[in-house]
C-alpha positions in Angstrom: 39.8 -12.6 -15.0 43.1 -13.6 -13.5 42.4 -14.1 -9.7 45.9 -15.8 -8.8 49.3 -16.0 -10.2 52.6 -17.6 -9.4 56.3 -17.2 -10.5 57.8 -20.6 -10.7 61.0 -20.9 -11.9 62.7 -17.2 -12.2 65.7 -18.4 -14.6 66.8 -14.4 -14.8 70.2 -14.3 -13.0 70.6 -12.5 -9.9 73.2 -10.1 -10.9 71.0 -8.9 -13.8 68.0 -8.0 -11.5 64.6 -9.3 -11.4 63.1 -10.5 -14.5 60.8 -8.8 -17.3 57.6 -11.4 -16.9 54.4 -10.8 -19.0 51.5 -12.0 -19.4 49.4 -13.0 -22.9 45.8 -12.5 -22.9 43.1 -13.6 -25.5 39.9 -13.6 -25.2 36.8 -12.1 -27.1 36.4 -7.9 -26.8 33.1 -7.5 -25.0 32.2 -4.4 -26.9 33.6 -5.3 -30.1 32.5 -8.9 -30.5 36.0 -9.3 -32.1 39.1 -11.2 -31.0 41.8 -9.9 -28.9 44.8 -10.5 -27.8 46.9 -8.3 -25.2 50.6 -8.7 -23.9 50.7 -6.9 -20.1 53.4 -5.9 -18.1 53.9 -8.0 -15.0 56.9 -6.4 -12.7 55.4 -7.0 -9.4 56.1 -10.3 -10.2 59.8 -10.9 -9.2 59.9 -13.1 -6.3 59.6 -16.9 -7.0 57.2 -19.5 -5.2 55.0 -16.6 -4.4 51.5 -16.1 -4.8 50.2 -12.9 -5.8 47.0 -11.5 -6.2 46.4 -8.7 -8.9 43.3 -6.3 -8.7 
């Protein structure tokens, strides 16, 4: 469970917007008893030195 998270160093230039940031998850799939691994889409985060707290 991901509680926290922080940007840290942003290196997308301004002019091009905020940057695309995801996040890679593995772990075992509690129903399946089988590995898994899961890229999700992170654009909330786009402001750096910032904590944020997903649900």
């Amino acid at each position: 469970m991901l509680h926290k998270i922080r940007l840290n160093d942003d290196e997308e230039p301004w002019l091009l917007g905020d940057a695309e940031i995801y996040a890679i998850i593995a772990g075992i799939s509690p129903e399946e008893d089988k590995p898994e691994v899961r890229i999700v889409d992170m654009p909330y985060l786009d402001t750096e030195d910032k904590q944020y707290y997903p649900n």
